[in-house]
C-alpha positions in Angstrom: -100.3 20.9 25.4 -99.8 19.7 29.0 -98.4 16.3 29.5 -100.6 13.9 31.5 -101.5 13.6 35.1 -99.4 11.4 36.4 -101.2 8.4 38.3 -100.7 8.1 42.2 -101.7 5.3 44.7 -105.0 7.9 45.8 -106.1 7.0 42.3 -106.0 3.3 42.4 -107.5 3.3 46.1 -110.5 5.3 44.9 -110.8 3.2 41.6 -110.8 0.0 44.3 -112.9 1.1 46.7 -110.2 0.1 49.6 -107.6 2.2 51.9 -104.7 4.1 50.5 -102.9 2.6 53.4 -103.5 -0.9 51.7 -102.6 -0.1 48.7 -99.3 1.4 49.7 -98.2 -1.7 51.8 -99.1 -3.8 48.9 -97.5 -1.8 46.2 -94.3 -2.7 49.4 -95.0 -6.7 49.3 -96.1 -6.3 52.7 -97.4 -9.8 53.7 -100.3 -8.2 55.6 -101.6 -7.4 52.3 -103.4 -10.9 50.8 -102.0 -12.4 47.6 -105.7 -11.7 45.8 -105.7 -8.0 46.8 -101.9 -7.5 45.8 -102.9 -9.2 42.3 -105.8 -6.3 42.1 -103.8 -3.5 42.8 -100.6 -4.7 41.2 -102.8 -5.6 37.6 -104.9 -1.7 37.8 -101.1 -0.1 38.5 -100.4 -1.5 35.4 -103.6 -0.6 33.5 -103.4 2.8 34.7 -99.7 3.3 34.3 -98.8 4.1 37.8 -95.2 4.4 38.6 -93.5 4.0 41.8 -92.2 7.5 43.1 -89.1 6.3 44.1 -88.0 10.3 44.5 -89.8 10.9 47.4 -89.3 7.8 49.2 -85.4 8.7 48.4 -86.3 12.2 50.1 -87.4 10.3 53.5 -84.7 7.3 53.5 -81.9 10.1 52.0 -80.6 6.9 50.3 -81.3 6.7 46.3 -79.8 3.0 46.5 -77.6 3.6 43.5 -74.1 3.6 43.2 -71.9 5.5 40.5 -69.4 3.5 38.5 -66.4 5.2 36.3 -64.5 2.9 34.5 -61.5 3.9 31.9 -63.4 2.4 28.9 -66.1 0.7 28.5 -64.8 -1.6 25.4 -62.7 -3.4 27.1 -62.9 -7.1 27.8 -61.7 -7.1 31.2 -64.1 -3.8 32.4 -67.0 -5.3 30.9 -65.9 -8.4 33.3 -66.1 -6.4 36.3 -69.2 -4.6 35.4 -71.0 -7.8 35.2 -69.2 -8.6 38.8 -70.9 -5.4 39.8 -74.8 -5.9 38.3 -74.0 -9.7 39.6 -74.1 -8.3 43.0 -75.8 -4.4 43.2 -79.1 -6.5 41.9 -79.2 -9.2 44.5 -79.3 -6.5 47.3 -81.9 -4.0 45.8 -78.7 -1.2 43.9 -78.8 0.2 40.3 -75.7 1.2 39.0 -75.2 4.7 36.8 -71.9 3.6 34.9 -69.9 6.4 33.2 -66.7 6.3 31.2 -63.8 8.8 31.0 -62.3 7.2 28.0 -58.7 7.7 29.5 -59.6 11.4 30.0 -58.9 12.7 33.7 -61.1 16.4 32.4 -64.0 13.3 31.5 -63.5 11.6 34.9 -63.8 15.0 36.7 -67.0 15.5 34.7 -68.2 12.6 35.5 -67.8 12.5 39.4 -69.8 15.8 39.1 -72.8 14.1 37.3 -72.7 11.2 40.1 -72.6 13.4 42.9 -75.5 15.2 41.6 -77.3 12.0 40.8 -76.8 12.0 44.7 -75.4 8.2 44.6 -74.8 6.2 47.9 -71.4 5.2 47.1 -68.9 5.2 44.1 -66.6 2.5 42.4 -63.6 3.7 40.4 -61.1 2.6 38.2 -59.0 5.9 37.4 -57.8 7.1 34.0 -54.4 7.1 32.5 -53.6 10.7 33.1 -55.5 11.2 36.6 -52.5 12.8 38.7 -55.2 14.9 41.3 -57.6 13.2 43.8 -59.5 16.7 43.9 -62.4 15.8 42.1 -63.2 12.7 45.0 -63.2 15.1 47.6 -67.0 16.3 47.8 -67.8 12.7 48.3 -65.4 12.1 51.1 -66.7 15.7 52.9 -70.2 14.0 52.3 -69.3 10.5 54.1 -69.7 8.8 50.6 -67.8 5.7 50.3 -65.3 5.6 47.4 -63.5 2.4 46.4 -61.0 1.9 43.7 -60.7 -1.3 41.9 -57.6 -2.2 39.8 -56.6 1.1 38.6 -56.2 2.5 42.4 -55.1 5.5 44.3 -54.1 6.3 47.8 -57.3 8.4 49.4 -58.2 8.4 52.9 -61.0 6.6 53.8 -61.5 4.1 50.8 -60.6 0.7 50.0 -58.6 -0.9 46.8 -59.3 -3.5 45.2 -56.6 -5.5 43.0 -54.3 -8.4 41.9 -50.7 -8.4 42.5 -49.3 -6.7 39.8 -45.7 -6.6 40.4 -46.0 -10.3 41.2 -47.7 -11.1 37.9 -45.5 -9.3 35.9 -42.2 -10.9 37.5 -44.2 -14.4 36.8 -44.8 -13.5 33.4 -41.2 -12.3 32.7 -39.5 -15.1 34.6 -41.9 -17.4 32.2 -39.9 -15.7 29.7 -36.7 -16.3 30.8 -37.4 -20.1 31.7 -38.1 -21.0 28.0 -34.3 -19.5 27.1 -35.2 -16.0 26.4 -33.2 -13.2 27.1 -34.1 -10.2 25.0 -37.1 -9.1 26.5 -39.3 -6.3 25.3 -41.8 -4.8 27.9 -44.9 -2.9 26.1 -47.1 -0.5 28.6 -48.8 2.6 29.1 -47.5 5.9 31.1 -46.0 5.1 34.2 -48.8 7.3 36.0 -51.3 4.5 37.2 -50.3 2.0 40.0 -50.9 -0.9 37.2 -48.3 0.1 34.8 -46.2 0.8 37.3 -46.1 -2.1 39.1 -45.6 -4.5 36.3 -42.5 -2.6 35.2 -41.2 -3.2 38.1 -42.3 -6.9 38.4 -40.4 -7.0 34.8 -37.4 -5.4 35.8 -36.9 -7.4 39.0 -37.0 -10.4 37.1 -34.4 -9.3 34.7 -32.4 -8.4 37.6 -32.7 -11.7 39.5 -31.9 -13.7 36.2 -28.7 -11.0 35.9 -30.4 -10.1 32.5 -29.6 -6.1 32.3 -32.2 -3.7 31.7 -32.5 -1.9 28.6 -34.4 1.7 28.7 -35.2 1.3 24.5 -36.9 -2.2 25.3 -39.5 -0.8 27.2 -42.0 0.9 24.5 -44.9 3.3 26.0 -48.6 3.6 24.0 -51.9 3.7 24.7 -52.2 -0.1 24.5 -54.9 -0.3 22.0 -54.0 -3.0 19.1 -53.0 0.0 16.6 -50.4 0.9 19.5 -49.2 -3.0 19.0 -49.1 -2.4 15.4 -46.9 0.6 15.9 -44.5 -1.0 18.3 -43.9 -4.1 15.8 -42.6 -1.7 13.5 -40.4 0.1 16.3 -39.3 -4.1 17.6 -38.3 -5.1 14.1 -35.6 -2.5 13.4 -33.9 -3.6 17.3 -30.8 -4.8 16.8 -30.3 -8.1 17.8 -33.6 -8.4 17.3 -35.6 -8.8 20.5 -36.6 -13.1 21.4 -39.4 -12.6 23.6 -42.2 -9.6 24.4 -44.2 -8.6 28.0 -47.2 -6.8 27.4 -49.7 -5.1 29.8 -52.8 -5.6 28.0 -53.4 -8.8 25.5 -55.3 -6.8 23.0 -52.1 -4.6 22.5 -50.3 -8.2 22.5 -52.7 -9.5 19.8 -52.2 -6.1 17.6 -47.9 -6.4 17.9 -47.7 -10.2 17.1 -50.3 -9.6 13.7 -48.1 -7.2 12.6 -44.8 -8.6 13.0 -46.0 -11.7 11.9 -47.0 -9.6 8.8 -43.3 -8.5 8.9 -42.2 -12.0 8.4 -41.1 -12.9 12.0 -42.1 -16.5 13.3 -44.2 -16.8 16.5 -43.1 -17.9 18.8 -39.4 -19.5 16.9 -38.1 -15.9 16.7 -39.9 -13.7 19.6 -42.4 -15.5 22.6 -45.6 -13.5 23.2 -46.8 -12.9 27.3 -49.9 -10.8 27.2 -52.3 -9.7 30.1 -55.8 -9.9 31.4 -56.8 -13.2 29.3 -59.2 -11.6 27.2 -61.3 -14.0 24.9 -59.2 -12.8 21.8 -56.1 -14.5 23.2 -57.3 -17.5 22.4 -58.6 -16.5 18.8 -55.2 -15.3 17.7 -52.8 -17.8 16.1 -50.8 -19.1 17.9 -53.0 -19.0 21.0 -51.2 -16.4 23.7 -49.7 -17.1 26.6 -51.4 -14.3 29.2 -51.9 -13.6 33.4 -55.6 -14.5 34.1 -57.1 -11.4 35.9 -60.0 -11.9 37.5 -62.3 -9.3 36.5 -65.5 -10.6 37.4 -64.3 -11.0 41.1 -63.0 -7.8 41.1 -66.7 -6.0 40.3 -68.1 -8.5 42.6 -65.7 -8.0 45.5 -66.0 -4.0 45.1 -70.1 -4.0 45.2 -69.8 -6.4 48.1 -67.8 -4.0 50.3 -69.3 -0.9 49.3 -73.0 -2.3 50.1 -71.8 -3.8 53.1 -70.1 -0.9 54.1 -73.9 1.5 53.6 -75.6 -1.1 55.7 -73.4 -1.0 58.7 -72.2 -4.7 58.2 -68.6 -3.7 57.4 -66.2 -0.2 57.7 -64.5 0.8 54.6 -61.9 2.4 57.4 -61.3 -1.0 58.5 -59.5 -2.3 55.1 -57.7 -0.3 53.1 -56.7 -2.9 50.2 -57.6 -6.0 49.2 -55.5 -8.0 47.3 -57.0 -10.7 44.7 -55.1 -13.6 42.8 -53.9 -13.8 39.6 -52.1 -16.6 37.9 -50.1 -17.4 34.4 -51.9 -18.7 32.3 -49.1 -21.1 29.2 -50.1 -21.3 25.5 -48.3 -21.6 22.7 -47.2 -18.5 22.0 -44.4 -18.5 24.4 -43.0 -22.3 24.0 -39.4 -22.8 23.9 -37.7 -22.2 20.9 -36.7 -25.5 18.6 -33.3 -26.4 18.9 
């Protein structure tokens, strides 16, 4: 059975008895085109079924006015943030948005950039995934002249821009928090060292154990996947320290919120025997009892500030070459899961 014809704008000129020319510029908002004709045409479009052909215009303008997103996972508080950053802004100036995840999988993230470049997107906005240790895959966009820019999870690539907070700085705030409210055991739960993130917050939380003359102890830092089962599981490895630990830094609050159930489970007060620092400020830090203590990383900004430089850099108003990272603030944000301990 074939399928049926589809319905072009020679169709609805005929059926209105007027020039296919008009019917084009109306179908464009042209304001040569009066309001009562473009109500005619627009209302038989719909009657009829017509859809825009947006392919071949694409052909003639070789833009497609899309842009490719890969983010790390798409349950996440903070992506979804910076997704809604990106809409906020790819929809004001005339963009759709393909989003694909590669669920901490550098083989999906490879598949993915494939699908995108074939998709034939203007530009693309990435956050990498845990195990991503080749830029490879971004090359055919970079041979093509199409604009790649990294937000928080970032790499070094000719030609593109990152986007991103402070990390190291955060992290030493956090720590330094820590220390302030008489803690000196500090725990520091993150993910492989691979991604700039991760490895700038260790570093922000060794520095300020170093500037506080606090020394650094390799079984104190505990590596997962930062999911709240990996929180779970680092409870159980926190409780058999000896001295038990007083205070824990984590690099994502959902992992945070997963370690301090459990030990609380476990029978450990919060925050009289160990203070809680997550990260991100994710709605669920202020769901969990007590309320945690977290950096505030602004996620929504980030999507927007990506999308703003990548469309501005397709129309001309901006060069991509002419930043190379942009850095965004983040700030502590106190609750009570980190207050002093009672004398």
């Amino acid at each position: 059975m074939s399928s049926p014809k589809e319905v072009t704008i020679y169709d609805l000129a005929r059926k209105l008895n007027i020039s296919i020319a008009t019917v084009s510029r109306a179908l464009k908002d042209d304001p040569v085109v009066s309001k009562k004709t473009k109500k005619r045409i627009a209302d038989l479009a719909r009657e009829m079924g017509y859809r825009s052909n947006h392919f071949a215009r694409n052909l003639r303008t070789q833009r497609t006015n899309t842009l490719g997103v890969i983010i790390p996972r798409i349950n996440s508080h903070f992506m979804s943030a910076v997704i809604a950053g990106m809409e906020n802004v790819a929809t004001s100036e005339g963009y759709n948005l393909i989003i694909s995840q590669s669920s901490e999988s550098v083989d999906k993230e490879k598949a993915n950039t494939v699908t995108l470049f074939n998709s034939r997107v203007d530009g693309l906005l990435v956050s990498l995934a845990y195990d991503t240790d080749s830029l490879a895959h971004f090359e055919p966009f970079l041979k093509k002249k199409i604009p790649v820019i990294f937000f928080d999870r970032t790499a070094d690539l000719p030609s593109s821009i990152c986007i991103q907070i402070n990390n190291q700085r955060a992290a030493y705030e956090a720590t330094t928090h820590l220390i302030s409210q008489g803690r000196r055991r500090i725990v520091h739960i993150t993910a492989p060292p691979k991604r700039n993130v991760y490895i700038d917050r260790l570093q922000g939380y060794k520095q300020a154990l170093a500037d506080q003359r606090i020394a650094f102890r390799e079984d104190y830092v505990i590596v997962g996947n930062l999911s709240q089962e990996a929180g779970a599981e680092a409870a159980n490895h926190i409780r058999q320290l000896k001295p038990l630990p007083d205070a824990v830094f984590v690099a994502n609050d959902n992992c945070a919120v997963g370690c301090m159930i459990a030990l609380k489970g476990l029978g450990v007060r919060i925050p009289e025997d160990i203070a809680f620092v997550g990260f991100n400020n994710d709605p669920v830090s202020t769901v969990v009892e007590p309320n945690l203590t977290t950096i505030n990383n602004p996620g929504y900004e980030m999507g927007q500030v990506a999308t703003r430089n990548l469309i501005d850099h397709l129309n001309g108003a901006a060069s991509i070459q002419a930043t190379n990272t942009i850095i965004l603030r983040s700030e502590l944000i106190v609750r009570e899961s980190s207050s002093k301990p009672k004398p």
